[in-house]
C-alpha positions in Angstrom: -39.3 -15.8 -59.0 -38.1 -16.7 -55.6 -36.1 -19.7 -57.0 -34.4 -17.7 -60.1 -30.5 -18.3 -60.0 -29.1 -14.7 -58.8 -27.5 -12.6 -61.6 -25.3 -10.8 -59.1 -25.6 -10.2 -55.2 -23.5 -9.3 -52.0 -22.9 -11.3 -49.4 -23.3 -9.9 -46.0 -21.1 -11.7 -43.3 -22.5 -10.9 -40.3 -20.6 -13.1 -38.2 -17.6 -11.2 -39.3 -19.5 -7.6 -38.4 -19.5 -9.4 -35.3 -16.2 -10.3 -34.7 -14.8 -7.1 -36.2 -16.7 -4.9 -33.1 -15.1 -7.2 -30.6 -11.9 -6.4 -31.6 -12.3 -3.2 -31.9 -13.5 -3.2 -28.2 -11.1 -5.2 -27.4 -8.3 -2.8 -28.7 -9.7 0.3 -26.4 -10.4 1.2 -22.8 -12.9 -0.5 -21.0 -14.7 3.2 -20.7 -15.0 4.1 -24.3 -18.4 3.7 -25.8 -18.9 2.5 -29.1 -21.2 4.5 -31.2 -21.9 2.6 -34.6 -22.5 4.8 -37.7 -24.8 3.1 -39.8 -25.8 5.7 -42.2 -26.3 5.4 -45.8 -27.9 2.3 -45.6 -25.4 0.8 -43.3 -22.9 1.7 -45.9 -24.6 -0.5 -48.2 -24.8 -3.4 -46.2 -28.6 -2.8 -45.3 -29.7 -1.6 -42.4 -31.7 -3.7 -41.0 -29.6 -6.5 -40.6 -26.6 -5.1 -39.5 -28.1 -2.7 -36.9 -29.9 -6.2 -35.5 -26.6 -7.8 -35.5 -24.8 -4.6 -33.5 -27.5 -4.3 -31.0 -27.0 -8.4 -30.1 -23.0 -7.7 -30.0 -22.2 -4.5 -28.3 -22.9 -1.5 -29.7 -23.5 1.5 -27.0 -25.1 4.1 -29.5 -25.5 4.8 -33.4 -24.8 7.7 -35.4 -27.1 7.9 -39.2 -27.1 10.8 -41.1 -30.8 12.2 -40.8 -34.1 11.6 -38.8 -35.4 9.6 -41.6 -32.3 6.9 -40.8 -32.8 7.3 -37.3 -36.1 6.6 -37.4 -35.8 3.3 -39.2 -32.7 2.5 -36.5 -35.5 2.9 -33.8 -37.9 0.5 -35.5 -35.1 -1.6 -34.9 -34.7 -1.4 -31.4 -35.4 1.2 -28.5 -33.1 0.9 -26.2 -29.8 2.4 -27.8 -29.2 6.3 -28.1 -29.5 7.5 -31.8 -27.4 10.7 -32.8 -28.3 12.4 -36.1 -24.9 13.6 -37.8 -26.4 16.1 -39.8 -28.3 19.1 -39.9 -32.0 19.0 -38.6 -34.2 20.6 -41.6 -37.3 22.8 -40.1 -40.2 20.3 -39.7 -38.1 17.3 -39.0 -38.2 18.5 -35.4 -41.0 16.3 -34.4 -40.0 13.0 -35.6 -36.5 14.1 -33.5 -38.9 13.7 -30.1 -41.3 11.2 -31.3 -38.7 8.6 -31.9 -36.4 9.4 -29.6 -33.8 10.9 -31.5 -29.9 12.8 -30.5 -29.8 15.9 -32.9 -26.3 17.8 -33.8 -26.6 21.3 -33.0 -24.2 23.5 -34.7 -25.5 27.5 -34.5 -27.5 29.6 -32.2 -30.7 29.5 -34.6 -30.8 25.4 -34.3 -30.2 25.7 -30.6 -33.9 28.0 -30.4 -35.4 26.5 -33.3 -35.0 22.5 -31.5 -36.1 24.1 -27.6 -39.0 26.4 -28.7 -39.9 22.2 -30.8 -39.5 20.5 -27.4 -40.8 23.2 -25.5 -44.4 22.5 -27.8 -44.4 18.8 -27.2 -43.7 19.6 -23.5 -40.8 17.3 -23.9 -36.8 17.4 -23.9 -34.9 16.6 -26.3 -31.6 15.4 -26.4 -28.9 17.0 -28.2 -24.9 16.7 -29.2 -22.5 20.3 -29.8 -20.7 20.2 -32.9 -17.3 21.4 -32.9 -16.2 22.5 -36.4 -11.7 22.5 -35.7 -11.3 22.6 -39.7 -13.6 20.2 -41.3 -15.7 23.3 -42.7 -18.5 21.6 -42.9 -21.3 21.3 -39.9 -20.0 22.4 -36.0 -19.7 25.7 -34.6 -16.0 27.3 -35.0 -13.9 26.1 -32.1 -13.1 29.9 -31.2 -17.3 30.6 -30.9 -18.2 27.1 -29.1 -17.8 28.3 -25.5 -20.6 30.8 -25.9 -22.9 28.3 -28.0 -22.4 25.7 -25.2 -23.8 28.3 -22.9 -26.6 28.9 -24.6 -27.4 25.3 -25.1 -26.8 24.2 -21.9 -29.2 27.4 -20.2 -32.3 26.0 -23.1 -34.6 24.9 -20.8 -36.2 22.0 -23.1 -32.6 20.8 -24.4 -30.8 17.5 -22.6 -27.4 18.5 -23.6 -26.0 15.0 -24.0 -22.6 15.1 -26.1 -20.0 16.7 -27.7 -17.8 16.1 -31.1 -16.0 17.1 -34.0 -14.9 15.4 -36.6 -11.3 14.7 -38.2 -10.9 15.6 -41.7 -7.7 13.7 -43.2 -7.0 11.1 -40.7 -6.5 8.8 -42.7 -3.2 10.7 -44.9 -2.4 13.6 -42.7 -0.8 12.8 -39.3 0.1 16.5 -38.3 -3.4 18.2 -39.1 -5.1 15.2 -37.1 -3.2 16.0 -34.1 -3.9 20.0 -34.8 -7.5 19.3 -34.7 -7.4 17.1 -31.8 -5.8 19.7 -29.9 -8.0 22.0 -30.3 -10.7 20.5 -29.9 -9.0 19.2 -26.1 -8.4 23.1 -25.6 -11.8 23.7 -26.3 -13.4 21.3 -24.3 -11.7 22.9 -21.3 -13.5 26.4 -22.1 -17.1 25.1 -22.0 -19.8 24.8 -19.3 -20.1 21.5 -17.6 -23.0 19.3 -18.6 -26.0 18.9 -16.6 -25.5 15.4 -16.8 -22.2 14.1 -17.1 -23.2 10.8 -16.4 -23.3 9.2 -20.0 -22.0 13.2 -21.2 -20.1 11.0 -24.6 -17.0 13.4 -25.9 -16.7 11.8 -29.5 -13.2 12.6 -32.2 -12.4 9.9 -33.9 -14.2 7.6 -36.9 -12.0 4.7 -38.0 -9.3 6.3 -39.3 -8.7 8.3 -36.0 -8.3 5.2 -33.5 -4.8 5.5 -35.3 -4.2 8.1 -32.9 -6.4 7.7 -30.0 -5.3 8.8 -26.7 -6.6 6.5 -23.8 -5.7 9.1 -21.5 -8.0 11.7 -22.8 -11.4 13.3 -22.0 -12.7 11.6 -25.3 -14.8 8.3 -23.8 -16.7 7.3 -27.1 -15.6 6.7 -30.7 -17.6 6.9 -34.2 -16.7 3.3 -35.9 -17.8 3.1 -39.5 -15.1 1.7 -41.8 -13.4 -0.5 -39.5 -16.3 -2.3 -38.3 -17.0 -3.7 -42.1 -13.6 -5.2 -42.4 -11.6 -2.2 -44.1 -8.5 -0.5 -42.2 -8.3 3.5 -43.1 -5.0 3.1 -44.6 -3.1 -0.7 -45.5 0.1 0.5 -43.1 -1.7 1.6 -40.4 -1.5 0.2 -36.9 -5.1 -0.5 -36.6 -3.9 -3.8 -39.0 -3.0 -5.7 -36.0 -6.5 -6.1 -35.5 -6.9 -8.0 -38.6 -10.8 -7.0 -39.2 -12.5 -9.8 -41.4 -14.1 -8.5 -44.5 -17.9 -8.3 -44.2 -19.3 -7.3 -47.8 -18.1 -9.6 -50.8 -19.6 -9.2 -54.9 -20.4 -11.5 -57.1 -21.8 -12.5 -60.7 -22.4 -14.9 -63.3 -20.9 -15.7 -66.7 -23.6 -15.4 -69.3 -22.1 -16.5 -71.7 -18.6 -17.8 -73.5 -17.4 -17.4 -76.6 -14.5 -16.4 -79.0 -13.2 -13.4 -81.0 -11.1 -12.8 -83.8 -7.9 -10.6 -83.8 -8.9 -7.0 -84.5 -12.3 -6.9 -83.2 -13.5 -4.1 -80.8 -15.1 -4.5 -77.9 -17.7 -2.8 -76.2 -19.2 0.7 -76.6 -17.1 3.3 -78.1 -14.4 0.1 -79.2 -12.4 1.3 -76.2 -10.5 -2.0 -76.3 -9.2 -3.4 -79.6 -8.1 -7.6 -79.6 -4.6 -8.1 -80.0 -4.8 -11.5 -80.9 -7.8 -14.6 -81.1 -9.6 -14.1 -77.5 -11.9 -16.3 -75.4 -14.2 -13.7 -73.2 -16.7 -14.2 -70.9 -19.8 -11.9 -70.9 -20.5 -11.5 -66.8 -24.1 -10.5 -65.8 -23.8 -7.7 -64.3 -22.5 -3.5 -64.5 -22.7 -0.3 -63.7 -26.5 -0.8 -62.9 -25.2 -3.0 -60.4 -22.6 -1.0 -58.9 -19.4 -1.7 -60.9 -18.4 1.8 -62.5 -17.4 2.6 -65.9 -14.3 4.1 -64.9 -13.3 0.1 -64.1 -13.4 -0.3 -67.8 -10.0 -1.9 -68.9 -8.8 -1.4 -65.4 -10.5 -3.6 -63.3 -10.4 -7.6 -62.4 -12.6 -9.9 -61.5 -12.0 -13.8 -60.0 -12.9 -16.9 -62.2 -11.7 -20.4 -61.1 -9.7 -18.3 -58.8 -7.4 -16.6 -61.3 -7.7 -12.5 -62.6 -9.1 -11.8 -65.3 -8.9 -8.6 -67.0 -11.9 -6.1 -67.7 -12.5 -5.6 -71.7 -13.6 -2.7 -72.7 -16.1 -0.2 -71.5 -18.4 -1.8 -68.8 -22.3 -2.2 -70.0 -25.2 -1.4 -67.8 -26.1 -4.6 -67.0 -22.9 -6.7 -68.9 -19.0 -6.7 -68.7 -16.5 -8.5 -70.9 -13.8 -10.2 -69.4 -10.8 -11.8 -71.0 -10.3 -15.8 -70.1 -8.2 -16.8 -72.3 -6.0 -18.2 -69.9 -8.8 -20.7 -68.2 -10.1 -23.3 -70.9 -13.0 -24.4 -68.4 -15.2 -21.3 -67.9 -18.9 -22.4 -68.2 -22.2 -20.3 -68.4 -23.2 -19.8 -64.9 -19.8 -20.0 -63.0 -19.3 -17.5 -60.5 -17.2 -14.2 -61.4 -16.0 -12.0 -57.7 -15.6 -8.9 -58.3 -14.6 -8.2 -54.3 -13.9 -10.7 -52.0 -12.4 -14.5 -52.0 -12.4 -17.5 -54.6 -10.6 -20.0 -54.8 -7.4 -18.6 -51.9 -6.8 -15.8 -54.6 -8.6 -12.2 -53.0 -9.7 -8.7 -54.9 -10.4 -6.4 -51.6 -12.5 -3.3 -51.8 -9.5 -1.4 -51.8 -8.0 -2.4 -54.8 -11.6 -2.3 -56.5 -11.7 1.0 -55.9 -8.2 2.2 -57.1 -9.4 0.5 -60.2 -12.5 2.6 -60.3 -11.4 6.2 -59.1 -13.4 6.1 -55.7 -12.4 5.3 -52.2 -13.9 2.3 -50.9 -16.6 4.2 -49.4 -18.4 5.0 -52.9 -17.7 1.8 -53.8 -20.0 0.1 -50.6 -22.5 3.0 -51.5 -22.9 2.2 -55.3 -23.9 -0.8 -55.1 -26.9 -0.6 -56.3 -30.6 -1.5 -55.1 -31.2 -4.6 -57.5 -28.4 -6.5 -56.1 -29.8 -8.4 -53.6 -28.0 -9.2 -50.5 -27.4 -12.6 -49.5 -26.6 -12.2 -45.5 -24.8 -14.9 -43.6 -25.4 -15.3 -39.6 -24.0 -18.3 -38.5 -20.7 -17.9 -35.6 -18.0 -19.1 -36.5 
């Protein structure tokens, strides 16, 4: 089976992963940690590989979602911090100490729940405060944080290791950004000092925050996610003198060619109807692949490095395409739906306007049977 043409796949350029966190530590202070966040499967690029590829070029910590991800990161590697974003579920507690895991702590019942867990294993675990300045989602309230600090920092079992919060529109409202930020500066000001404020990391800003980063602040590490796989936040934003190379590209086959007469619907539900005598190619892959109904008569894909429109509602597992204008399509040629051919280029931005989603979904989506093809070499 090993030797079976591929049907569809991503490409994974690691090299570009690798140039993309140099520049990003080249653009900020010398101080600032880089904390990777690699959760959801590395945003679809597989975990594995690109965590690997981090640890070889730089990253200081990583961020995953639960203890399940953080676990995997540690099979990895053991010599980088791990912070779990999200809330720790009674019973995960153990896998926290066994593989060495940062938890998020977010109310006074997590704060007893994780010591009286550490305090068992006669261990210490390591923990980061949550700041909630208007996300609504985890942190303690800004106005309560000063007394949950406390607390955490008098838990006898608990290494109290970091602080955040977490921006909720960086990337399309300026003003609340810089609300949030400020709070979250006036906050840190009320709390206890750390035990340790050697490696203490004070963490705001994910990709679309560097936009605003301060290098004269308190914050010393940032939360890169986005930026890292090749995507700016926002197409004007000042982060685009960085130039990030795209990491993730996605590709199929033509299956096969052929011609329709005038009239003739295409597709389920005859969503599109021919104008006139069309040539069409049938790609090989769909939304069991990761491209979306909602791309139907919307989106584009690359053949002999020319667009070519979407027909119709996307298949499962086949998509029409109209190639009318290219009178050398063959079964087999390659079809991008993201990335380069050819000089022409279909980013994951523009994908995802197609599809109704924002670019992360679209990394995310794609799905499990499409293999991915990872290239290493430097270049």
């Amino acid at each position: 089976m090993s030797t079976l043409p591929h049907r569809c796949w991503a490409e994974i350029d690691l090299a570009a992963l690798e140039r993309n966190l140099g520049k990003i530590r080249t653009a900020l202070p010398p101080r600032v940690r880089y904390v990777a966040v690699v959760k959801a499967d590395a945003y679809g690029h597989g975990l594995a590989q690109t965590v690997a590829r981090l640890m070889q070029c730089g990253a200081d910590c990583f961020a995953v979602a639960n203890v399940r991800e953080g676990a995997d990161v540690r099979e990895i590697g053991s010599g980088w911090p791990v912070l779990v974003l999200g809330a720790i579920l009674p019973g995960e507690e153990p896998a926290l100490i066994e593989y060495d895991l940062m938890a998020t702590v977010s109310t006074p019942e997590e704060v007893e729940r994780l010591n009286a867990a550490a305090q068992a294993a006669e261990q210490r675990l390591s923990v980061h405060l949550k700041i909630d300045t208007g996300m609504g989602r985890l942190g303690v309230w800004y106005r309560d944080a000063a007394d949950l600090a406390r607390m955490l920092a008098a838990a006898p079992h608990l290494d109290w290791r970091g602080v955040f919060t977490h921006f909720s529109c960086a990337d399309s409202d300026a003003a609340y950004t810089a609300h949030q930020r400020q709070l979250f500066l006036e906050t840190l000001r009320e709390l206890p000092a750390p035990a340790n404020p050697s490696g203490f990391l004070i963490h705001a800003d994910n990709s679309a925050g560097l936009e605003s980063f301060a290098a004269d602040s308190p914050i010393n590490a940032v939360r890169v996610g986005l930026l890292q796989f090749g995507l700016l936040p926002y197409p004007d934003s000042l982060l685009s003198r960085l130039r990030p190379d795209p990491v993730l590209s996605f590709h199929t086959r033509v299956g096969l060619v052929k011609t329709l007469p005038a009239g003739t619907g295409v597709g389920y539900g005859r969503t599109h109807t021919l104008p006139r005598e069309t040539r069409v190619a049938i790609l090989t892959a769909g939304y069991g692949d990761g491209l979306p109904t909602a791309a139907s008569n919307r989106a584009q894909v690359l053949l002999h490095g020319q667009r070519c429109p979407v027909l119709g509602r996307v298949s499962m597992d086949q998509t029409i395409v109209d190639i009318s204008a290219l009178p050398n399509v063959a079964v087999g040629d390659v079809a991008t739906m993201i990335g380069e051919q050819d000089g022409q280029h279909i980013g994951v931005a523009e994908f995802s306007r197609w599809c109704d989603t924002i670019p992360w979904e679209t990394f995310c989506s794609i799905t499990q049977r499409v293999p991915r093809i990872y290239k290493t070499t430097r270049r």
